[in-house]
C-alpha positions as CSV (number, residue, x, y, z in Angstrom):
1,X,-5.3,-24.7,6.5
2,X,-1.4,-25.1,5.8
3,X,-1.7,-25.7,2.1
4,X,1.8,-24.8,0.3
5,X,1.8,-21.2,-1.2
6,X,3.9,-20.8,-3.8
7,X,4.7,-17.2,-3.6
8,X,8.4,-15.6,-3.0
9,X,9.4,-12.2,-1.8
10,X,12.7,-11.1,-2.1
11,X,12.9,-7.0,-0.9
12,X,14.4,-4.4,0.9
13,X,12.7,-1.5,3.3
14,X,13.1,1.5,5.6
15,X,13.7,-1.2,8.1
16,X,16.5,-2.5,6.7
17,X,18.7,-0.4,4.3
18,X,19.1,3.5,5.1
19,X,17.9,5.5,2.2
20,X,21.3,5.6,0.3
21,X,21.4,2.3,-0.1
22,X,17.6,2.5,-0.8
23,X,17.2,5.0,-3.9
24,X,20.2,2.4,-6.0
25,X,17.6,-0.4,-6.2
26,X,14.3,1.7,-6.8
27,X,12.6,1.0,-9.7
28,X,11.3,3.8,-12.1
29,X,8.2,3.0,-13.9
30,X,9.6,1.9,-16.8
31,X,12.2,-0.5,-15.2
32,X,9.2,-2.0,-13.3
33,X,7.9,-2.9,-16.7
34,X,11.4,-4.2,-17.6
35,X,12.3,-6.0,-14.6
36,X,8.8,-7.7,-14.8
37,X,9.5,-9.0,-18.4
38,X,12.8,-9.7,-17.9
39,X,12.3,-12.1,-15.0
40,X,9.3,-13.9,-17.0
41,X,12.0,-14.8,-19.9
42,X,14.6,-15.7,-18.2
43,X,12.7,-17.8,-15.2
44,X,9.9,-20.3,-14.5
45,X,7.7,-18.0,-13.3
46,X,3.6,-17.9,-12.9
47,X,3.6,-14.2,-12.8
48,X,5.6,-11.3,-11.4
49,X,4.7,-8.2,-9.0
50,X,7.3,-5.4,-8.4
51,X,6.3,-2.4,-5.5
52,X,9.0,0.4,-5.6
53,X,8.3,3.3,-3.4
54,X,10.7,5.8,-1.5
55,X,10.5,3.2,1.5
56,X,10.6,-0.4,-0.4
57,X,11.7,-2.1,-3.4
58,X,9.7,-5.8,-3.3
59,X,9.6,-8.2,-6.0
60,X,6.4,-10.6,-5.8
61,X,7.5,-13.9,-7.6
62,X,4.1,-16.6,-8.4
63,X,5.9,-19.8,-9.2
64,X,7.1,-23.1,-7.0
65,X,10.6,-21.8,-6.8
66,X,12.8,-24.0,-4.1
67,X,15.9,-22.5,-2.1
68,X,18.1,-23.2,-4.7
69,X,16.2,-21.5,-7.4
70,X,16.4,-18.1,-5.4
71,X,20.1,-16.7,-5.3
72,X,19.8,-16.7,-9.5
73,X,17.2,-14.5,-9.4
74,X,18.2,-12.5,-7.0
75,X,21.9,-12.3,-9.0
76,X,19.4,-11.2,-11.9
77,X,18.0,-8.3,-10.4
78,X,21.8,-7.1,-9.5
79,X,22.5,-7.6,-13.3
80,X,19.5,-5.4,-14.2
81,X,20.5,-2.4,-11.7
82,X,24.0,-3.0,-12.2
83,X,24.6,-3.5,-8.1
84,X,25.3,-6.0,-5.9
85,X,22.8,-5.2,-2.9
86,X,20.1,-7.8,-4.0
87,X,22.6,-10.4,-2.8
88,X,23.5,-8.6,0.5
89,X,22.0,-10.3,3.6
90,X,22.0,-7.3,6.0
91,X,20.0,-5.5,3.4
92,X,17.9,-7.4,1.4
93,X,14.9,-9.9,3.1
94,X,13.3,-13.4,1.3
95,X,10.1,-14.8,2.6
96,X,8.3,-17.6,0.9
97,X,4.4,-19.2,1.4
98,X,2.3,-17.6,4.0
99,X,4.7,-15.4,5.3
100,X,4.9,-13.4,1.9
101,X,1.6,-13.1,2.0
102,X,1.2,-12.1,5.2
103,X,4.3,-9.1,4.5
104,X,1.7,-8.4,1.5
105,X,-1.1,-7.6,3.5
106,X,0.8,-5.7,5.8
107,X,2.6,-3.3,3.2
108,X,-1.2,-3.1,1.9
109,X,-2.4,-1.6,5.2
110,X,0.1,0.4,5.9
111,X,1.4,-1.5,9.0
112,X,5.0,-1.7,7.6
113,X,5.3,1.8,6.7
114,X,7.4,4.1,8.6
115,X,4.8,6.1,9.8
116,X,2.3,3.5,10.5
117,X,-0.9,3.5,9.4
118,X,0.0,5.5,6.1
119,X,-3.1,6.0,3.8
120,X,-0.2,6.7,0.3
121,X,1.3,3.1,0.1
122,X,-2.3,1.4,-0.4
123,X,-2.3,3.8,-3.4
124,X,1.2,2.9,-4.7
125,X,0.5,-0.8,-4.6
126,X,-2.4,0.0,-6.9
127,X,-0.7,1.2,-9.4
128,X,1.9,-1.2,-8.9
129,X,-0.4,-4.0,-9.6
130,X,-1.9,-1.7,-12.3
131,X,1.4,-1.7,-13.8
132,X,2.1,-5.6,-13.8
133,X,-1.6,-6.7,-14.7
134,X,-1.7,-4.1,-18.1
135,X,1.6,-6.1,-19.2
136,X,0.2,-9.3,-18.3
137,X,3.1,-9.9,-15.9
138,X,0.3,-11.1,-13.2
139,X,-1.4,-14.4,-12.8
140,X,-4.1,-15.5,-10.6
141,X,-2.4,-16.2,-7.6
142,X,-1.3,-12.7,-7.8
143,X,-4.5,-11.3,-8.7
144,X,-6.0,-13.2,-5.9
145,X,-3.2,-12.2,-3.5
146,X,-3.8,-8.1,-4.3
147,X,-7.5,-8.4,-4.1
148,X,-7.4,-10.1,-0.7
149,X,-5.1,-7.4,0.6
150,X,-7.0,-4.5,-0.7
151,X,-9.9,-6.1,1.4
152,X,-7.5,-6.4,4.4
153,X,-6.6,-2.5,4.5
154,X,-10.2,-2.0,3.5
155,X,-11.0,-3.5,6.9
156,X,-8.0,-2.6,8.9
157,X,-9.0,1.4,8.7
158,X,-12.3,0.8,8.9
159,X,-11.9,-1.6,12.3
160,X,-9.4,0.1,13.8
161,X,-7.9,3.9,14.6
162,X,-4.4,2.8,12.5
163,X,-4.8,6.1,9.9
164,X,-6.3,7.8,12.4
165,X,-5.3,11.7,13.7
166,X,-2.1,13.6,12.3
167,X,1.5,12.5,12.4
168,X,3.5,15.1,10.8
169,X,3.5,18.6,12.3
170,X,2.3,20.4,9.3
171,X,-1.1,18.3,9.2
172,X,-1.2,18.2,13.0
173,X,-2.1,22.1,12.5
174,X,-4.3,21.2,9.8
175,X,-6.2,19.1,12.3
176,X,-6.2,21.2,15.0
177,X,-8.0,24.5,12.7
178,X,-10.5,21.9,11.7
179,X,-11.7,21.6,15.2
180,X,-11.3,25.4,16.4
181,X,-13.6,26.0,13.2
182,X,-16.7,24.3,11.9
183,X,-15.9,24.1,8.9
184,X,-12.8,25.5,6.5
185,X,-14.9,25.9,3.4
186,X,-15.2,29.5,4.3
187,X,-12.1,30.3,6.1
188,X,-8.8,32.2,4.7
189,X,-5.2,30.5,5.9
190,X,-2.1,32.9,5.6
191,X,1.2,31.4,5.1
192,X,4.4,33.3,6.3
193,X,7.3,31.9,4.1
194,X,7.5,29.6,1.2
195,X,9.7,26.6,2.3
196,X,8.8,22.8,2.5
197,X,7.7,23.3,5.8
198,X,4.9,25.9,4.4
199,X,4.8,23.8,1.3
200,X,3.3,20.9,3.2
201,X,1.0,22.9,5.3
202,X,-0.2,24.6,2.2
203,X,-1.1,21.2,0.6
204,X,-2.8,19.9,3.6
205,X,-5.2,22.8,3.5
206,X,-6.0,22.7,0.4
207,X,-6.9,19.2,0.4
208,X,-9.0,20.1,3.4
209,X,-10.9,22.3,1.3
210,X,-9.8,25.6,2.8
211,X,-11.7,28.6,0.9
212,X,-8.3,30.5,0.5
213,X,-4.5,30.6,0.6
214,X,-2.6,34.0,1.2
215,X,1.0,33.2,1.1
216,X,3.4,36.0,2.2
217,X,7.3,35.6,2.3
218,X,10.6,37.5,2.0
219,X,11.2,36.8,-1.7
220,X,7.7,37.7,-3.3
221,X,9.1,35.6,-6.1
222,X,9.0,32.1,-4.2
223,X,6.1,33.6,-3.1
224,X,4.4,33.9,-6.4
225,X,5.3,30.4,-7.5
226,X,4.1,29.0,-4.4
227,X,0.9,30.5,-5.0
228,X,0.7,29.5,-8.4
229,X,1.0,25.6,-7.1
230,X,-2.1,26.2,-4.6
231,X,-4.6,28.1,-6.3
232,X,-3.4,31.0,-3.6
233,X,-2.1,34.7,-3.7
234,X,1.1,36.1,-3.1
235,X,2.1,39.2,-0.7
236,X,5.2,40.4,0.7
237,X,6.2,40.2,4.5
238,X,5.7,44.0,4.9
239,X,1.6,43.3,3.4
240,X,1.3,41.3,6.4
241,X,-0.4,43.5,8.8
242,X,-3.1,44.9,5.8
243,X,-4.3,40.7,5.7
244,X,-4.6,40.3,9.4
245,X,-8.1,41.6,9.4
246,X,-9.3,38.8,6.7
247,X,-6.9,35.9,8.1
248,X,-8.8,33.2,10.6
249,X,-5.4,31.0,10.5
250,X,-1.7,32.3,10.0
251,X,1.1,29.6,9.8
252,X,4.4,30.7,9.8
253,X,7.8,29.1,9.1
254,X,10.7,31.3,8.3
255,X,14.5,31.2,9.0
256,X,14.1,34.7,10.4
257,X,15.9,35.7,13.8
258,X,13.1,38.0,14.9
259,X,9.6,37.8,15.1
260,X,7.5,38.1,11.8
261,X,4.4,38.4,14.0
262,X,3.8,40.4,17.5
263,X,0.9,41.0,20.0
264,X,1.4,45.0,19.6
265,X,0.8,44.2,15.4
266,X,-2.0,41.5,16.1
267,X,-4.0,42.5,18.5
268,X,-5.7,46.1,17.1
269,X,-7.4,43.9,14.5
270,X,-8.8,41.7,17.4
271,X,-11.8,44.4,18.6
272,X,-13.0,44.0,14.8
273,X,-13.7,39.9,15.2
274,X,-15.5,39.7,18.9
275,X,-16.4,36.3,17.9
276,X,-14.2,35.0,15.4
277,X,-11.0,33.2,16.6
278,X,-7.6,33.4,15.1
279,X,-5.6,30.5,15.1
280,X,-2.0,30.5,15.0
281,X,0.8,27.9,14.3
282,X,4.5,28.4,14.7
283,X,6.9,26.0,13.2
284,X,9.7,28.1,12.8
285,X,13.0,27.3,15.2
286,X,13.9,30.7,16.3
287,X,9.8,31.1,17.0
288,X,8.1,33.6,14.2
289,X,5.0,34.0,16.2
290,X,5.4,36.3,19.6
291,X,4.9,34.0,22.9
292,X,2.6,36.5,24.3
293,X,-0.3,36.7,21.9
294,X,-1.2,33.0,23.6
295,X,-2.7,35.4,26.3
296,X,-5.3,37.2,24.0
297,X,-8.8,36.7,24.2
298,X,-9.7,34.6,21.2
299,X,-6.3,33.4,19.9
300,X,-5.2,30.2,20.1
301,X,-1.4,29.8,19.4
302,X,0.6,26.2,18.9
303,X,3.7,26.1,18.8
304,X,6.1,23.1,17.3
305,X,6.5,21.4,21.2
306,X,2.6,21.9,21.2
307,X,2.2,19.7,18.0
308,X,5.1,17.1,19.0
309,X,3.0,16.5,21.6
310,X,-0.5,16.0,19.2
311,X,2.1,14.0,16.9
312,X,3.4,11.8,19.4
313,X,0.1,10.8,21.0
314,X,-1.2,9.9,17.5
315,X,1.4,7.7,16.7
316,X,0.7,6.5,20.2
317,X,-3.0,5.6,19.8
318,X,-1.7,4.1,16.2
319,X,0.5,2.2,17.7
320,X,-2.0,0.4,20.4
321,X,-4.4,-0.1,17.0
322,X,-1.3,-2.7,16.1
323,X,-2.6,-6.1,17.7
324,X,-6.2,-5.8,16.3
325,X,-4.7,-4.9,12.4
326,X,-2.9,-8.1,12.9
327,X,-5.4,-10.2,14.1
328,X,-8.1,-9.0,10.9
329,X,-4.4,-9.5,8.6
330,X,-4.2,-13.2,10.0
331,X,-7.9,-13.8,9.4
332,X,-7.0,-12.7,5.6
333,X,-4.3,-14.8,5.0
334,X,-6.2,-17.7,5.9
335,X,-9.2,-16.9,3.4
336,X,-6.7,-16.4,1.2
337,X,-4.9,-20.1,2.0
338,X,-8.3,-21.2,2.0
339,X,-9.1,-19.8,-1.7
340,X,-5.8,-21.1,-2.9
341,X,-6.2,-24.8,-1.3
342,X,-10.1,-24.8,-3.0
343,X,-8.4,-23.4,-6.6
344,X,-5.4,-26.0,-6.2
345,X,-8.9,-28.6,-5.9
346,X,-10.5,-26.9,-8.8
347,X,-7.4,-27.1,-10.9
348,X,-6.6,-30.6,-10.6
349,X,-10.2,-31.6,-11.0
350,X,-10.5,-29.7,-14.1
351,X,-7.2,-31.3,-15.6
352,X,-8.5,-35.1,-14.1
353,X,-11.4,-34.2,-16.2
354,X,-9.7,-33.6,-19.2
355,X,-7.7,-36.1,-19.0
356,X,-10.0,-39.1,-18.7
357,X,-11.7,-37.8,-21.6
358,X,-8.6,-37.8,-23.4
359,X,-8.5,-41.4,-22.5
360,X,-11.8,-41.9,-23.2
361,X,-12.1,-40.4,-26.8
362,X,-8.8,-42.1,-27.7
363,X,-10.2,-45.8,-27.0
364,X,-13.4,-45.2,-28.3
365,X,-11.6,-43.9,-31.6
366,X,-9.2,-46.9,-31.4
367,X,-11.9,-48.9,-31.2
368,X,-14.1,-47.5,-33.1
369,X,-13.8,-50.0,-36.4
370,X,-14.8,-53.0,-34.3
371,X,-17.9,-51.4,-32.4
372,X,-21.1,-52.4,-33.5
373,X,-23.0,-49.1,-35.2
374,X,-26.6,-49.2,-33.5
375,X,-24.5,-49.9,-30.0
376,X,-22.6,-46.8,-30.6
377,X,-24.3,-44.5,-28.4
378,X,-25.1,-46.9,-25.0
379,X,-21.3,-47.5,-25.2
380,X,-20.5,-43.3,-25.6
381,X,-22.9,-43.1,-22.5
382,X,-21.6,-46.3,-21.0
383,X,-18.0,-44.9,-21.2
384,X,-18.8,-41.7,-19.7
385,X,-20.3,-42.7,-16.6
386,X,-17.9,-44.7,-15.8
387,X,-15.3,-41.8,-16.3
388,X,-17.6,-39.8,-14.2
389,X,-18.2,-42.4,-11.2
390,X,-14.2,-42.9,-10.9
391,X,-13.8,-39.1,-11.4
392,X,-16.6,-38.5,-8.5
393,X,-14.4,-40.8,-6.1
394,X,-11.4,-38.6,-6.5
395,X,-13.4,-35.4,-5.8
396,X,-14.7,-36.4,-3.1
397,X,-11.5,-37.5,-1.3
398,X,-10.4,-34.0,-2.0
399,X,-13.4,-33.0,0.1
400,X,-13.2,-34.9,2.7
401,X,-9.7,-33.6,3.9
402,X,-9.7,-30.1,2.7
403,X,-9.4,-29.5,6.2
404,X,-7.2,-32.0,7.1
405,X,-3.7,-29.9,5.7
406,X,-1.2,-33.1,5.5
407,X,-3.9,-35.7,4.0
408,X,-5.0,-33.2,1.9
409,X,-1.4,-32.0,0.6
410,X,-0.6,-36.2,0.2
411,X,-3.5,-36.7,-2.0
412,X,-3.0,-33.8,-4.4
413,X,0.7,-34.9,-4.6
414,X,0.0,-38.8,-5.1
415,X,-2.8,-37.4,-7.7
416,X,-0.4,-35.2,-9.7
417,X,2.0,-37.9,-10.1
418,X,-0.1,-40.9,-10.5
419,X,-2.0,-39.0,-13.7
420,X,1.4,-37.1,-14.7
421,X,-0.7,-33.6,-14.1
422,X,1.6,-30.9,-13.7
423,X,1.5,-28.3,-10.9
């Protein structure tokens, strides 16, 4: 079905802007709110979407706007962020119709995020549409067009491997503890330093529902307020070697020059946990972890090349998942042309109705004076059918070439303008 969408896009991504350029157009919650309003005063406009994340800034426009109608709006949204970068063709992208929608659904599913298959941008447009619909600044053709791409991801990462296995190092290390261990429920992790990089990790496990977080570093301090963040407990480097015996994983990612960790300190504490493995992740550059407790019994060291690699054949498999997300976001859009060409039949129906009874009414009332009384009724039923029989014939023209895209688009043109019915 080709029927004519009228839904515009005008944005700007990680794929086209570097991040500088970025963060000048990003909306904050509040100027979503504003933007939204703003563009419902001051254009003809159904309804109006804004998605603003790290990555994007997208502004979803419901209304039949033609290629002339674009370049004021997109002067407006310079006016509102005081730049100039919605008007700059390297930077900023317009679709229109099905390819909007399409763009839509692939936001949605995370296949235009730059790490594909991302499970936090189907979150963010939630709130986004959240955002517009509590303010009214949606319609249905935007309501529609969220639902339908909710029900795309919903099927994209349950049909396919797309959010499937770890692409950042510090989950990677997450993932590989979960499958050294049955479970982490019952497991302690001890973190050596208190940067992003241990940050991350530390968030990861918790979310994993690790039993318990021992964070060590060289400042107890950052320590401290690390552990405050993640429910853990905070130690200095020098504790370290009194919570090896209770540690089953240690990651470590300090600036240090030296070692934090050697076999000669780890591997006393091995006789005391025959058959309990201790799993250890390096992402430090100089290496915290000493090389040659890989060749323990029981230990299991990764190292940053190590989980590269995991990373890198993730995004690999993700990446192969890519032809199959597309086909189940093509089979979308068409339900969702296929909705929109059976509510564009609905609508004009609906108004065809109401205005033959307009007519109707109006002559009968004109009339009225010189119609007999007892005849009254036959000619109110009388009047009606025949509003119903001509009515009938339109419909089912519509019906006949739903599927026939250019009949179909001729018809609801000719009927708009024969009646005067607007769009």
């Amino acid at each position: 079905m080709n029927t004519h969408i009228p839904l515009t896009l005008i944005g700007i991504s990680h794929k086209t802007a570097p991040v500088e350029i970025r963060e000048k157009i990003a909306f904050a919650k509040d100027e979503q709110i504003a933007v939204q309003k703003s563009l419902l005063n001051a254009f003809d406009l159904k309804g109006v979407l804004t998605v603003s994340t790290c990555n994007r800034t997208e502004v979803y426009l419901s209304g039949d706007l033609t290629p002339e109608e674009i370049p004021p709006i997109r002067e407006h949204l310079n006016t509102f962020k005081q730049s100039t970068i919605f008007t700059h063709p390297q930077y900023i992208y317009v679709f229109q119709g099905k390819e909007a929608v399409h763009h839509f659904f692939e936001v949605a599913s995370g296949l235009d995020s730059q790490v594909i298959g991302e499970p936090q941008i189907t979150a963010q447009v939630k709130e986004a549409y959240q955002l517009a619909h509590e303010i009214h600044a949606t319609d249905a053709l935007l309501n529609k067009l969220f639902s339908f791409g909710l029900q795309a991801q919903k099927h994209v990462r349950s049909e396919t491997f797309l959010s499937d296995g770890a692409v950042s190092v510090s989950f990677a290390g997450v993932e590989l503890a979960r499958k050294i261990f049955t479970g982490l429920a019952d497991r302690t992790v001890l973190l050596i330093g208190a940067g992003e990089t241990a940050e991350l990790a530390a968030g990861h496990f918790l979310d994993k529902g690790v039993g318990r977080i021992l964070i060590a570093n060289r400042t107890f301090e950052k320590a401290a307020e690390l552990a405050e963040r993640f429910k853990g407990e905070a130690f200095s480097l020098d504790e370290i070697p009194s919570l090896l015996a209770q540690t089953d994983i240690i990651i470590s990612a300090t600036s240090a020059t030296d070692y934090v960790l050697t076999r000669e300190m780890v591997e006393p504490h091995l006789k005391n946990r025959p058959y309990n493995p201790l799993f250890l992740i390096d992402l430090a550059i100089p290496r915290d972890l000493d090389p040659e407790m890989d060749a323990l019994d029981n230990v299991y060291l990764y190292n940053l090349d190590d989980l590269n690699e995991v990373v890198k054949m993730n995004l690999g498999r993700r990446k192969q998942e890519i032809p199959k997300a597309q086909k189940i976001i093509t089979e979308y859009v068409k339900q969702f042309t296929d909705w929109l060409s059976t509510h564009a039949s609905s609508q004009i129906i609906h108004r065809l109705k109401h205005y033959f009874e307009e007519l109707r009414l109006a002559e009968l009332k004109r009339l009225n004076s010189r119609l007999p009384e007892d005849g009254k009724e036959q000619i109110e039923y009388l009047t009606e059918s025949l509003m119903n029989k001509i009515l009938h014939q339109h419909i089912q023209l519509l019906k006949k070439n739903i599927r026939n895209p250019e009949l179909y688009e001729q018809y609801l043109e000719f009927l708009h303008e024969l009646y005067e019915i607007e769009k």
